[in-house]
N, C-alpha and C positions, 0 to 999 in steps of 0.2 A: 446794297439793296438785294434782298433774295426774293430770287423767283419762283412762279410754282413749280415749276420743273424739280427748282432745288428743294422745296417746302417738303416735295413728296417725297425725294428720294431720302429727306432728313427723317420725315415720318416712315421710311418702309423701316430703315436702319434701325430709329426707334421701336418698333415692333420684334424686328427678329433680336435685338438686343434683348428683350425683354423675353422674349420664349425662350431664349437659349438661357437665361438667367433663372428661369421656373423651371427648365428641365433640369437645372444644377439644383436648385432646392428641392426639388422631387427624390434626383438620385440621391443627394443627400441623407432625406427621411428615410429613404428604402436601408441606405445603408445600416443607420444609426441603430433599425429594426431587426438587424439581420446579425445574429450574434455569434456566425459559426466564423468568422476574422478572428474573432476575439479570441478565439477558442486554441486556431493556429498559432497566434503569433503567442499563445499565451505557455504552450507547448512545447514552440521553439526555441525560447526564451529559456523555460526550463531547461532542455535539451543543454544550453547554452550557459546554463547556470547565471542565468541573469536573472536574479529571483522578483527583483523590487520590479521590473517589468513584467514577468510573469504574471507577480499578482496585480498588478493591475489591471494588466488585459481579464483577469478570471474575473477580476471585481465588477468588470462591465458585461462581462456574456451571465453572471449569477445576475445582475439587475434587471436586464429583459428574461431570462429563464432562471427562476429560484429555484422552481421543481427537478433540477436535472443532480440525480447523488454524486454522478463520475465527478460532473464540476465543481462541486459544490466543494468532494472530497480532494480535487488538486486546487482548490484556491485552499484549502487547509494546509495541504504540503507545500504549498508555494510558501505560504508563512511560517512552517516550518522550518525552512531553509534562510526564514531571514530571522529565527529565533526569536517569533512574535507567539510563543509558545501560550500563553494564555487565549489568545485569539484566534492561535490554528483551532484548539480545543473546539473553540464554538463551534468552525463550521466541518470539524469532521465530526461532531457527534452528531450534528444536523444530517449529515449525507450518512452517518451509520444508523441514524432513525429513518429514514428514508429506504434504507434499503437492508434490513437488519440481518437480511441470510448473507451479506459480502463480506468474506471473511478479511479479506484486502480491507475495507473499509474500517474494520474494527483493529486489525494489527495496526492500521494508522490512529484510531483515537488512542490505542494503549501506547502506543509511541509518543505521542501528543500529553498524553497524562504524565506519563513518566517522566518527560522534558522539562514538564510544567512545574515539577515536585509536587504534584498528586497523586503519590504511588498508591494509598488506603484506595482512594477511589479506584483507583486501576485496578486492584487486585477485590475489591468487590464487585465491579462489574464483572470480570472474567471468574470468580468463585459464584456469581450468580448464572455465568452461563454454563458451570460443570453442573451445577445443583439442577438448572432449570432440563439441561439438555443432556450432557456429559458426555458427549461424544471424544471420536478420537482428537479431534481437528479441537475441541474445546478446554481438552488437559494438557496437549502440544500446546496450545498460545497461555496456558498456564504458564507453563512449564519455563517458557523459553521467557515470556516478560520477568515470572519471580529469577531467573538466572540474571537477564538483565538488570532487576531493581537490588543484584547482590544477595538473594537470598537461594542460595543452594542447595537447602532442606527441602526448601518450599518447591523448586525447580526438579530434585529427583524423583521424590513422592510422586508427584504430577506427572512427569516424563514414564515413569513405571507402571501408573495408572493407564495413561495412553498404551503402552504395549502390551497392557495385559486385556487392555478392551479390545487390542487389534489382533490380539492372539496370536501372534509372531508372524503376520501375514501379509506385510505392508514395511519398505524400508526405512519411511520418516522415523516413528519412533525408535529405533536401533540406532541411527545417526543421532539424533537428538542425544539421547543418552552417552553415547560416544562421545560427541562434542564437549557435552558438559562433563566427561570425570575428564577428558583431556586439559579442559580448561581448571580444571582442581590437581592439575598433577598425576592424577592417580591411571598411569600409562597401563598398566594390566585391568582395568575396567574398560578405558575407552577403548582397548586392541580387542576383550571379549564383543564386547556390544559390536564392534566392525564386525569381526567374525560371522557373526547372527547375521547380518548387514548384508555379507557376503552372500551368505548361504540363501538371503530372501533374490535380492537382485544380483548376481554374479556378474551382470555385464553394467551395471549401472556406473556411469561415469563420477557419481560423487561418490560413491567408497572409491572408487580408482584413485580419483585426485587426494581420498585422504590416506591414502595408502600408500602414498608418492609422498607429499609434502608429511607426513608422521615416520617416514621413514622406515614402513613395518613390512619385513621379512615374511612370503607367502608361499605356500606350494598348495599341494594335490588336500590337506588335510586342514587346508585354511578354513575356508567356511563352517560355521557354526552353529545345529538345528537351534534356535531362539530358544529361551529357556520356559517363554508364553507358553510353546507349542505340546508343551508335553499335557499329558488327559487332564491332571487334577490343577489345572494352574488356577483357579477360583479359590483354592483351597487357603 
C-alpha cells in the first residue's frame, strides 16, 4: 500500500524526470538549428580524407544555410574527392553563381567540368570570361585548364595573352609559361620564361624551388628583362 508520503515523493520525481527530459528536447532543437558542428566536423573529416563523412556533415549545414558559397563550394569538393563528379558540378556552380568574383570558386567548377568530361562547357565558360572581362587572372585559368584538358595550343596563346596584358610585371605569367614548355620538353623556353621569372621576383621561392628541382645552372647574368616589357609589345 503506498502512502502519501510515497505518493509525493513519486509525483516530485515524476516532475523533475519530465523537466530534465524537455530540457534534452530543447537542447536538442537548438542543436539541430545550429549548423557551425556540421561545418567542423565536416572540415576535419576533409583534413582526414574522409570524404563520404565530409560530405555529409556539408549536406546538413547546406540544409539549414543554402545561401552560404564557401559551403556550398566544399560540399562540391567533398564530392569531388568521392568522384560524384556530375554532382559536385551542381553545387559548385551554385556557390560560383553565388559568389561570381571568387576565382577559387570557378578554378573548382572548371575542375569539376573537366572530371566530369564537359571540357566544351569548360572552356566556354572561361573563353566567356576572357571575352566578357579578360583579365590577367582570366587567360591564366585559360591557359592552365586548356593545359589541363591536353590542349597546348590553346594553353600557350592564352598564357602569352596573360603576360602581355601583365606586361612583364607580375611573376604568375612567367612561371605558367615556364611550367608549360617544361612540361612539352622544350627546356630552352621554360629556363627563358624562368629567367624573366627571375628578373620580375629574384627572391621568390617558387622560381628557387624550380630552379633546384629543373636542375638549372644560375649566376650574376641569370635573370631575364620579360620580353612584355620592352615599349612596342602591343605591336
Amino acid at each position: 500500500m503506498t502512502t502519501m508520503k510515497q505518493t509525493t515523493t513519486i509525483a516530485k520525481a515524476l516532475t523533475v524526470t519530465a523537466l530534465l527530459l524537455s530540457a534534452g528536447l530543447v537542447g536538442a532543437c537548438a542543436n539541430t538549428g545550429n549548423p557551425y558542428p556540421y561545418r567542423s566536423q565536416g572540415d576535419e573529416a576533409m583534413r582526414g580524407a574522409r570524404y563520404q563523412e565530409a560530405y555529409e556533415s556539408y549536406v546538413r549545414y547546406i540544409e539549414l544555410r543554402p545561401g552560404e558559397p564557401d559551403m556550398r563550394n566544399a560540399l562540391g569538393r567533398s564530392l569531388l574527392a568521392l568522384n560524384r563528379y556530375e554532382d559536385a558540378v551542381e553545387h559548385l556552380r551554385i556557390a560560383s553563381s553565388q559568389d561570381p568574383e571568387n576565382g577559387k570558386y570557378l578554378d573548382d567548377l572548371c575542375e569539376g567540368l573537366l572530371k566530369a568530361g564537359r571540357t566544351e562547357e569548360m572552356f566556354r565558360l572561361l573563353r566567356g570570361n576572357t571575352d566578357n572581362r579578360g583579365n590577367v587572372g582570366d587567360w591564366l585559368r585559360l591557359g592552365r585548364f586548356a593545359a589541363k584538358a591536353g590542349d597546348p595550343d590553346t594553353a600557350k596563346t592564352a598564357l602569352l595573352t596573360a603576360a602581355r596584358i601583365d606586361r612583364g610585371m607580375t611573376v604568375e605569367p612567367q612561371l605558367e609559361l615556364a611550367d608549360l614548355a617544361w612540361s612539352l620538353n622544350d627546356k630552352s623556353l621554360a629556363t627563358q620564361r624562368l629567367r624573366m621569372a627571375a628578373y620580375i621576383a629574384p627572391r621568390s621561392p617558387d622560381v628557387a624551388n624550380r630552379i633546384k628541382n629543373w636542375n638549372i645552372t644560375t649566376g650574376p647574368t641569370f635573370p631575364l628583362v620579360p620580353t612584355e616589357r620592352v615599349p612596342d609589345v602591343t605591336k
